[in-house]
LUMZAPA-627093 format. One record per residue (C-alpha): residue in three letters; z, x, y. Coordinates in nm, 4 decimals. Example, Ala and Ser with C-alpha at 12.3 -4.5 7.8 and 13.67 -1.06 7.14 Angstrom:
2
{ALA {0.7800 1.2300 -0.4500}} {SER {0.7140 1.3670 -0.1060}} 
END
This chain:
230
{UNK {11.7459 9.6508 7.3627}} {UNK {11.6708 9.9747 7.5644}} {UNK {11.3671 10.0550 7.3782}} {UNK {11.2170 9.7089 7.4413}} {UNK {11.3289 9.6784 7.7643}} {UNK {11.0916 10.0345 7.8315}} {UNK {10.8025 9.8481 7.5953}} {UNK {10.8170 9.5846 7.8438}} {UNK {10.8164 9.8110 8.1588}} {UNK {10.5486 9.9926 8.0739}} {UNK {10.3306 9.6703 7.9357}} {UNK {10.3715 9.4857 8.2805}} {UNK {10.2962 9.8718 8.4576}} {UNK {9.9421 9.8938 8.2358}} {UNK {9.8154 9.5390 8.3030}} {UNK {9.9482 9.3800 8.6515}} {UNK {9.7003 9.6809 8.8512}} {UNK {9.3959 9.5727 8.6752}} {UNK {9.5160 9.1781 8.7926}} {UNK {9.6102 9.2702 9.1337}} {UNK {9.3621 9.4944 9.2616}} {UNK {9.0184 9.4985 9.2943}} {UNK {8.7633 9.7410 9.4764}} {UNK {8.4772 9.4710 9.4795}} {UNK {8.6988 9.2173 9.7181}} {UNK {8.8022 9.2661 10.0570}} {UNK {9.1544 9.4059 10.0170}} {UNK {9.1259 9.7835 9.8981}} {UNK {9.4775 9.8677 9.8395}} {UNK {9.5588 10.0693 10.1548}} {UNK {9.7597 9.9560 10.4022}} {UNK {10.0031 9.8815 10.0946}} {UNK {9.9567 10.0663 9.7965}} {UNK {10.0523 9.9373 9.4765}} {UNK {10.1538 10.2146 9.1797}} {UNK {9.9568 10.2687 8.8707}} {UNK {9.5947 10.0955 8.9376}} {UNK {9.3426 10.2011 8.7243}} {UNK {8.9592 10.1617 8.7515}} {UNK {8.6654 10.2340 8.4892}} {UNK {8.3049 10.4346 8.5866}} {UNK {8.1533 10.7127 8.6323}} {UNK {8.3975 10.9923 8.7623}} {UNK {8.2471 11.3386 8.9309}} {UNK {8.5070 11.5904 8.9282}} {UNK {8.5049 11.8771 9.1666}} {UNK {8.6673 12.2340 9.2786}} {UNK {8.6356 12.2685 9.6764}} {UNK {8.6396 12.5934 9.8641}} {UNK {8.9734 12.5603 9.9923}} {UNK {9.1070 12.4689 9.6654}} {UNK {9.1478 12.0781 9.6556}} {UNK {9.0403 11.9124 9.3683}} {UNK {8.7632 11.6399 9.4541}} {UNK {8.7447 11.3294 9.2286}} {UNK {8.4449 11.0552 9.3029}} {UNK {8.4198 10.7337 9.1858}} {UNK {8.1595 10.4816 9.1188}} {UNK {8.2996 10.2078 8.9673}} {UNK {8.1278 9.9852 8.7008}} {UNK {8.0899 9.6357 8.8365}} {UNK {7.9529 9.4224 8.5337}} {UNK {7.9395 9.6417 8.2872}} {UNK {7.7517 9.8850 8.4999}} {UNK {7.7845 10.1879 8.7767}} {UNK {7.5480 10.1192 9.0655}} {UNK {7.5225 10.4889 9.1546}} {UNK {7.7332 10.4621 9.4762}} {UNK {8.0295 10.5935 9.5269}} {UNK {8.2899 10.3848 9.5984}} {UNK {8.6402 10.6140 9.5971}} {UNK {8.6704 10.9651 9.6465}} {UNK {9.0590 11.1468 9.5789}} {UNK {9.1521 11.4532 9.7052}} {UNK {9.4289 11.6354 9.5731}} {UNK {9.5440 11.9556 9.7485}} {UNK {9.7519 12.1689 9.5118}} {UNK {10.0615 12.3533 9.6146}} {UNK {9.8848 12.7056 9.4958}} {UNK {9.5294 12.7580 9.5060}} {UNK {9.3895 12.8308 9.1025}} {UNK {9.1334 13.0819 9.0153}} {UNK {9.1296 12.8936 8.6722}} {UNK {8.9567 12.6045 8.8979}} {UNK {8.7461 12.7867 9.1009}} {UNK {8.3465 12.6328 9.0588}} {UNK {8.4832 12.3673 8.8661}} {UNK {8.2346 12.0814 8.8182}} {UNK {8.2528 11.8025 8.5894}} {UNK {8.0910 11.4964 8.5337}} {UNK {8.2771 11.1731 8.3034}} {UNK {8.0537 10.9102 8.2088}} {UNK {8.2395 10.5978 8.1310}} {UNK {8.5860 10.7071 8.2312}} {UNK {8.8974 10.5367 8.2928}} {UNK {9.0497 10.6564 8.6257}} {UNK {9.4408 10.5704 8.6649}} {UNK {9.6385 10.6280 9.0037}} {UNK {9.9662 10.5581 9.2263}} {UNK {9.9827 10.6787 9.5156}} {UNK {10.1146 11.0219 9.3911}} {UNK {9.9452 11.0696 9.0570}} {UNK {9.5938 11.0420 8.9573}} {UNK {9.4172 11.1221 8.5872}} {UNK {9.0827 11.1010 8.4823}} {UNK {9.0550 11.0007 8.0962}} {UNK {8.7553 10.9913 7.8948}} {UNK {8.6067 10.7510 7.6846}} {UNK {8.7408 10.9032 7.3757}} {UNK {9.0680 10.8434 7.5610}} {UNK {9.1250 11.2150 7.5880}} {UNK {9.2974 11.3399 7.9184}} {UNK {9.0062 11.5527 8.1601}} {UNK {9.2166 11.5606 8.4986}} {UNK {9.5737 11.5141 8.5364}} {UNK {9.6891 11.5721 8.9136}} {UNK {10.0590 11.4710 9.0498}} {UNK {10.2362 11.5977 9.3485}} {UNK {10.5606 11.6443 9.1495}} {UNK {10.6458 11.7541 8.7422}} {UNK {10.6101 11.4537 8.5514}} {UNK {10.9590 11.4094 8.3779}} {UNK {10.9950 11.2858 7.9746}} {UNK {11.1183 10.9726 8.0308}} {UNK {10.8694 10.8777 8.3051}} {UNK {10.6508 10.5247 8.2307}} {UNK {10.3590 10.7017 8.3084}} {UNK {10.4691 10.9921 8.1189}} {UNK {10.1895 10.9405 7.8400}} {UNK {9.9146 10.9512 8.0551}} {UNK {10.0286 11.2534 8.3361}} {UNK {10.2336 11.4694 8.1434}} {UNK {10.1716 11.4445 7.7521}} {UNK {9.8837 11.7575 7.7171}} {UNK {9.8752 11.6403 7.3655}} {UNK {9.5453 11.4244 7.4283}} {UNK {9.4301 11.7185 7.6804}} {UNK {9.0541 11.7978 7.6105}} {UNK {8.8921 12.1232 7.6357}} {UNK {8.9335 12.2826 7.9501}} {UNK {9.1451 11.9624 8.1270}} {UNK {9.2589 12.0383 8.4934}} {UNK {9.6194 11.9424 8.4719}} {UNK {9.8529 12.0424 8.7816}} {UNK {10.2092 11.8917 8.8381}} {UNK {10.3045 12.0431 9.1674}} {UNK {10.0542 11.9427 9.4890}} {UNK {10.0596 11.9378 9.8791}} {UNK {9.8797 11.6231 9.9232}} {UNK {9.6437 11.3453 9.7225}} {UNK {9.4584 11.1545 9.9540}} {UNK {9.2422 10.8184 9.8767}} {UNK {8.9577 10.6766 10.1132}} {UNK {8.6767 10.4875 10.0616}} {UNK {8.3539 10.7055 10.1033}} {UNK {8.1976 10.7325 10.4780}} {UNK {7.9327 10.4843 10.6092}} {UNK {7.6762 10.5642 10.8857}} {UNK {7.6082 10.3136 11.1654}} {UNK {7.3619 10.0527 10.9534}} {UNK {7.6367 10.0805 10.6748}} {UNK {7.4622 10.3122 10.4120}} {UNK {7.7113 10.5190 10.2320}} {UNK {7.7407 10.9448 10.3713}} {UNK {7.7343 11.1992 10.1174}} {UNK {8.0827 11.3285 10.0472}} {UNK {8.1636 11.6368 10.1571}} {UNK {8.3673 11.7585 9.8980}} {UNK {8.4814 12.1101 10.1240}} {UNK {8.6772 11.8671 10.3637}} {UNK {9.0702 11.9017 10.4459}} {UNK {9.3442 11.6983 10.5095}} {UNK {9.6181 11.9833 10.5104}} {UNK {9.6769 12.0777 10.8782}} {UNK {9.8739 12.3331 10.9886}} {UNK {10.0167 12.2675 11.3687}} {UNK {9.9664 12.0222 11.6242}} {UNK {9.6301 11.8405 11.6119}} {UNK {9.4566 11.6410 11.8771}} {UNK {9.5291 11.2745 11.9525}} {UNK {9.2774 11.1158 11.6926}} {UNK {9.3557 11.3802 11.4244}} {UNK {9.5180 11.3666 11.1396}} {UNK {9.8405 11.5127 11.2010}} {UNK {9.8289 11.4413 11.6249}} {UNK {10.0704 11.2622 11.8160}} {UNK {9.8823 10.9249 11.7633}} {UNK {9.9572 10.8559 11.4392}} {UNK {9.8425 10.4180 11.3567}} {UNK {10.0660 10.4780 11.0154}} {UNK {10.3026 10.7218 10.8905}} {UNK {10.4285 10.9765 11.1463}} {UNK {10.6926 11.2638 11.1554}} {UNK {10.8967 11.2416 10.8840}} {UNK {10.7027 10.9824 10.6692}} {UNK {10.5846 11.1151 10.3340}} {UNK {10.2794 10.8898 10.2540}} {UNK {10.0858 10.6267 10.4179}} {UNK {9.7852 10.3843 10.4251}} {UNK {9.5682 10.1986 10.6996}} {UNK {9.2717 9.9338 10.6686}} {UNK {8.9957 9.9607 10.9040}} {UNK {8.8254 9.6521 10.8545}} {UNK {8.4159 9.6589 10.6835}} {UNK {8.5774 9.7957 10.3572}} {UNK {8.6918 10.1184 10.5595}} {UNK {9.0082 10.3223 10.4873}} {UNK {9.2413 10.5538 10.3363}} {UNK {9.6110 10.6722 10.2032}} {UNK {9.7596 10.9567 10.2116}} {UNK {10.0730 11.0947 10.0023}} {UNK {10.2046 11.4725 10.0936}} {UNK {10.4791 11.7019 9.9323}} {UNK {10.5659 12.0881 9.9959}} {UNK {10.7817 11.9117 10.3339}} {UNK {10.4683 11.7827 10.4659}} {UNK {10.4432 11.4617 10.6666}} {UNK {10.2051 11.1932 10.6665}} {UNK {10.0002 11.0473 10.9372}} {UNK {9.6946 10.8124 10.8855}} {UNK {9.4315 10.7045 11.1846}} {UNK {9.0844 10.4572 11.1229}} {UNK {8.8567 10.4854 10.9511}} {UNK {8.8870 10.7895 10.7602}} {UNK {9.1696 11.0139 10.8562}} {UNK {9.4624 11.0078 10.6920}} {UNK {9.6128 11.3346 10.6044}} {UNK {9.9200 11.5827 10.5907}} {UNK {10.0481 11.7968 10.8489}} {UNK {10.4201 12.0693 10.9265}} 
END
């Protein structure tokens, strides 16, 4: 009865994101999060100088990736790597799952390329098989269980609404007090001292979430700055 009742957990945990959550329609999934969504495209996978990991997204709409980006994650480890230093990768075809703590990038051959959580993915965890088995790792797979901050926006947009390209070198850990419209400042729209994750919609498809560990706090501002901060 156990075992089935897990089978059935993790069943409803695979299929209700793909349902409930689409990045073509008007809701992205900010302001409240749901766990375990999961989106297929082209993923670009990248090492930034200050450590994070940068994963960018361009969904396939139809069958087919339009060339835009439409997500970009960035995931802040706890200790900077030198075994991910000028990493660069790029996943044709992938299958992207995230929560608001977790993200992995799997490949087509449904072998694990990135695996990125803020805390050690335990055995009997749901998600288990897809952010802490390295069984179905593949060659050279980033995989780090212990991280500061992942962060989830929607890419930048200049005035006439064409899409910015992402700078992949950009922060979200802040040490400190920041100004007013900071991330981390006293005006936090969502999250605040003590909070350790949240999300805001801006309106026009604008937006982000933030999750932090390592203590951090979480404080989120329109369009684009959500991030963690002491």
């Amino acid at each position: 009865m156990r075992r089935l009742s897990l089978t059935l957990l993790l069943a409803l945990l695979i299929l209700l994101p793909a349902s409930s959550f689409s990045l073509g329609g008007q809701n992205k999934g900010f302001a409240a999060a749901q766990d375990m969504m999961s989106v297929t495209g082209n993923a670009a996978i990248r090492s930034a100088a200050n450590g994070n990991i940068v994963v960018i997204v361009d969904e396939s709409r139809d069958g087919a990736a339009d060339g835009v980006p439409d997500l970009v994650f960035r995931f802040a480890p706890k200790k900077k790597s030198r075994e991910y230093q000028n990493f660069s990768l790029d996943v044709q075809n992938a299958t992207i799952h995230f929560s608001s703590r977790r993200l992995a990038v799997i490949s087509p051959e449904g072998r694990i390329i990135a695996s990125l959580s803020l805390e050690k993915v335990q055995n009997d965890d749901p998600e288990f098989f897809i952010y802490g088995d390295r069984s179905k790792d593949s060659p050279g797979a980033i995989r780090i269980a212990r991280g500061l901050g992942l962060k989830r926006q929607t890419p930048k947009r200049a005035e006439g609404g064409s899409p910015l390209p992402v700078n992949v070198d950009e922060d979200f850990i802040f040490d400190g007090v920041r100004a007013q419209n900071e991330p981390g400042g006293a005006g936090c729209q969502s999250g605040g001292a003590g909070a350790t994750s949240c999300g805001i919609s801006c309106g026009n498809g604008q937006g982000c979430n933030v999750s932090c560990g390592g203590g951090l706090w979480a404080c989120c501002n329109c369009p684009h700055d959500c991030g963690c901060t002491r």
